[in-house]
C-alpha positions in Angstrom: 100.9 14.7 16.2 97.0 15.3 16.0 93.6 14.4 14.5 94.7 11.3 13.1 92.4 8.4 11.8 94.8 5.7 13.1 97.8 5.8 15.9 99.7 8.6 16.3 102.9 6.8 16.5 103.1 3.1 15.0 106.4 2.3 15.4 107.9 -2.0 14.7 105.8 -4.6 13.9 102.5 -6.2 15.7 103.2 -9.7 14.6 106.9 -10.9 16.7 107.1 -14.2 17.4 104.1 -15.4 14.9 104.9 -14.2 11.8 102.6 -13.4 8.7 101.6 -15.6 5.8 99.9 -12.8 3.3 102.0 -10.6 2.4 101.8 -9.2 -1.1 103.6 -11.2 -3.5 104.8 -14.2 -0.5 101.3 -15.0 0.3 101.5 -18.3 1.5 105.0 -18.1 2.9 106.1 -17.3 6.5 108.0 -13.7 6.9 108.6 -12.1 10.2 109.2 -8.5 10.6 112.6 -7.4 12.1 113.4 -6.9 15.3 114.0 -3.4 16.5 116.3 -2.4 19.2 117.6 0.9 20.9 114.2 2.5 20.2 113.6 5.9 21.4 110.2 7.3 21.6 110.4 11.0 23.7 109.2 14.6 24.0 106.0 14.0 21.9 102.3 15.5 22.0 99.7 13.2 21.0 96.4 14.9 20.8 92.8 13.4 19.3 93.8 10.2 17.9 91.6 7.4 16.4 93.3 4.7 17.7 96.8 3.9 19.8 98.7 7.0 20.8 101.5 5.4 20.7 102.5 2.2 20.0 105.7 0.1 19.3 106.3 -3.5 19.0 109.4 -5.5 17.9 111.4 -3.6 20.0 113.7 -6.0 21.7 116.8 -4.5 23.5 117.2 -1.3 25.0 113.4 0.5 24.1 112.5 3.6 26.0 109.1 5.5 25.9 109.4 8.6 28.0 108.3 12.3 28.1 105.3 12.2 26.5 101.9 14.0 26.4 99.1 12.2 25.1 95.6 13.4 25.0 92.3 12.1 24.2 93.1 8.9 22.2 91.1 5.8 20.7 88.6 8.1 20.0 87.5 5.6 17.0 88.2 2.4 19.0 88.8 1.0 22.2 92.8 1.2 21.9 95.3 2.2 24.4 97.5 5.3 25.3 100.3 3.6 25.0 100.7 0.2 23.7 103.9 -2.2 24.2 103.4 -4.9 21.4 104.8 -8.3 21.0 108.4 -8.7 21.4 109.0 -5.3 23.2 110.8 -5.2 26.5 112.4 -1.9 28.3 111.1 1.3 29.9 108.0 3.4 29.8 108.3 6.5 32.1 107.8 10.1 32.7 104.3 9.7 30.5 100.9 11.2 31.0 98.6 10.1 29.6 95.0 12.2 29.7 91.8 10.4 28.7 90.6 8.2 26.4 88.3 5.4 25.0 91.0 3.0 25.8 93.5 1.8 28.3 96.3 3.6 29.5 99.4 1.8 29.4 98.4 -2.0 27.4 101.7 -4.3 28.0 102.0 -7.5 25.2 105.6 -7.3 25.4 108.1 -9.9 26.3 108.6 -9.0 29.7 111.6 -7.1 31.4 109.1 -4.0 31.2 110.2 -1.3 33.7 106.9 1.0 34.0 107.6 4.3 36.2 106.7 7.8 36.9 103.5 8.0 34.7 100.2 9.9 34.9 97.4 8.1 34.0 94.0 10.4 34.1 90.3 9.1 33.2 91.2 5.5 31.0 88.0 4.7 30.0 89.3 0.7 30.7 91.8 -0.2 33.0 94.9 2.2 34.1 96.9 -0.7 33.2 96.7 -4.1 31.4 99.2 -6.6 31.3 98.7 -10.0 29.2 100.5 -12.7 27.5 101.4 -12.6 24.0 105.0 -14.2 23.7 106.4 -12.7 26.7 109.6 -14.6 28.2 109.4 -16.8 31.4 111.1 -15.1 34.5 111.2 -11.1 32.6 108.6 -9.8 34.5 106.4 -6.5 34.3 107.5 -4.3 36.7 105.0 -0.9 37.1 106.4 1.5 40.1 105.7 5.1 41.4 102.7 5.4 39.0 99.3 7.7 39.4 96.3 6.2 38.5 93.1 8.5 38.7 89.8 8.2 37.5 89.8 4.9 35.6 86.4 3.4 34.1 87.4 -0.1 35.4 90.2 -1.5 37.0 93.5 0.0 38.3 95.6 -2.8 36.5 94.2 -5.5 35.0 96.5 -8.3 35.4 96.2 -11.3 33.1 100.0 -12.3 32.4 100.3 -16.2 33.3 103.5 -17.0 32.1 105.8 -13.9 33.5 107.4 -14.6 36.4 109.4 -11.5 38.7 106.4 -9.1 38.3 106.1 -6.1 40.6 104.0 -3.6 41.7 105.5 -1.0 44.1 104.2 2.5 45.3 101.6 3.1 42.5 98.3 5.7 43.3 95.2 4.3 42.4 92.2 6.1 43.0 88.6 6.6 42.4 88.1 3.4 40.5 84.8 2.4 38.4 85.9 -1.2 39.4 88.7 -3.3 41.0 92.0 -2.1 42.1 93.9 -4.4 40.9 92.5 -7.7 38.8 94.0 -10.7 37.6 96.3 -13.7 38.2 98.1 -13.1 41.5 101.6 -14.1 40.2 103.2 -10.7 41.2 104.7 -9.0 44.1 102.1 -6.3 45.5 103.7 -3.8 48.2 103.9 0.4 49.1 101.1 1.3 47.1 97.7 3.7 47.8 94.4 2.2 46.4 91.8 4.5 47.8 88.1 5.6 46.4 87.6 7.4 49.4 87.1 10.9 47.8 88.0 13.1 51.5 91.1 11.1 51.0 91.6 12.1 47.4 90.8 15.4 48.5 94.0 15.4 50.4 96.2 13.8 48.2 96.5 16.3 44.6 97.1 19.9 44.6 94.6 21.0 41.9 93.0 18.0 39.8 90.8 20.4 38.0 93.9 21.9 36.2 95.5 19.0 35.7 97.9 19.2 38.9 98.3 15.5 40.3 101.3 17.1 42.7 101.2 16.0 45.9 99.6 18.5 48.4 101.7 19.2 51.8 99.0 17.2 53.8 99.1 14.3 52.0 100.3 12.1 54.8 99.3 8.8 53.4 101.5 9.3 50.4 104.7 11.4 51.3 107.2 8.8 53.1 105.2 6.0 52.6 106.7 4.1 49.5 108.9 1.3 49.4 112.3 1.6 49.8 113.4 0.1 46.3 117.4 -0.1 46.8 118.1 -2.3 43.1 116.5 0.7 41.8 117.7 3.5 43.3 120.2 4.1 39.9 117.2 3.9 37.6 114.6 6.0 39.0 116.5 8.4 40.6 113.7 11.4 40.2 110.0 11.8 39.4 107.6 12.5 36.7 108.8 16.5 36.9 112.1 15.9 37.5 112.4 16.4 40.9 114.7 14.0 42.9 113.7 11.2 45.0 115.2 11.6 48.5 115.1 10.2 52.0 112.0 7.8 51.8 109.7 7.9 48.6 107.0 9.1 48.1 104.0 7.0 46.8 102.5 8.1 43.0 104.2 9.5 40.2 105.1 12.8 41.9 107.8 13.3 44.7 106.7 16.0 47.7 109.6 18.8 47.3 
């Protein structure tokens, strides 16, 4: 999907939980859009769009967003790589996501948002934002074993005051244009590598020019240094190429094998 004026992918509604009162011919009256659920969303390339990537809202059981390439979005507008609209809850993983106007991952859902093994390269805004737009009390965001490189402001931009059970394990951020991570401190913060220390970042990825975010050999502040995540060890069981997890993780979307 390419050269498009608008999203590449719009998929569900953008108006869950409020509703709309002008439709054509009900103008006036209160109609919501219908709820979506065992989305799939996979395997795509996304290249030059005007707005969202991808985007799906309404989704509200069993959504997953995974294996996809998306390249130089919001070209027309400061949109998002990826957006999770209202009312959508599940996973986002195995994504990159290679600059843009926008941010990378933009999170409106309802919580219960698992957000894993994705590439996030040269966001113009923040690597991640997370906000409030009917999510559910107590179904956190949860965003592990993600890279974040190059983003024009913050690593994650955290702004979500009613989720509760939010996590953010083993991520890469580095070489940030402003915070590491922003926002309302109501998550849990633990294994990750914020560094804009670039002899550091020299270290840590086997060929950024070409695109190769792979962990190099010496990259001793990442290999072995993650979090051991046991009530996850049936979900994420490899990384962003496929490549099991074993013995202690790894920080970043990538696994050292």
């Amino acid at each position: 999907m390419h050269d498009t004026e608008g999203e590449g992918f719009y998929v569900g509604g953008s108006h869950w939980g409020d509703g709309q009162l002008d439709q054509p011919g009900c103008v006036g009256k209160l109609l919501f859009e219908p709820e979506l659920k065992k989305v799939r969303v996979y395997n795509n390339i996304v290249h030059r769009t005007g707005l969202d990537g991808i985007q799906v809202g309404s989704a509200v059981e069993d959504c997953e967003i995974f294996n996809n390439y998306i390249k130089d979005y919001a070209l027309l507008n400061h949109q998002t790589g990826i957006q999770i609209g209202n009312g959508t809850t599940g996973k986002v993983y195995n994504n990159v996501i290679d600059t843009g106007k926008g941010y990378g991952i933009f999170c409106l859902g309802r919580g219960d948002n698992l957000i894993y093994n994705n590439l996030i390269i040269n966001p113009k805004l923040d690597g991640f934002f997370a906000g409030d737009r009917h999510p559910t009390p107590g179904l956190g965001f949860k965003f592990i074993h993600n890279t974040i490189v190059n983003p024009g402001e913050n690593g994650i931009n955290f702004l979500s005051q009613v989720t509760s059970n939010n996590a953010f394990y083993n991520n890469i951020i580095a070489n940030v244009g402003d915070e590491f991570v922003r926002g309302w401190p109501n998550y849990i913060e633990d294994g990750n590598l914020f560094t804009n220390d670039k002899t550091i970042i020299n270290t840590l990825f086997i060929n950024p020019n070409e695109g190769d975010y792979r962990l190099k050999n010496n990259a001793i502040v990442a290999i072995d240094k993650g979090i051991d995540l046991k009530e996850l060890k049936d979900v994420i069981k490899t990384d962003l190429k496929g490549l099991k997890r074993i013995g202690k993780y790894d920080i970043g979307a990538f696994e050292y094998n």
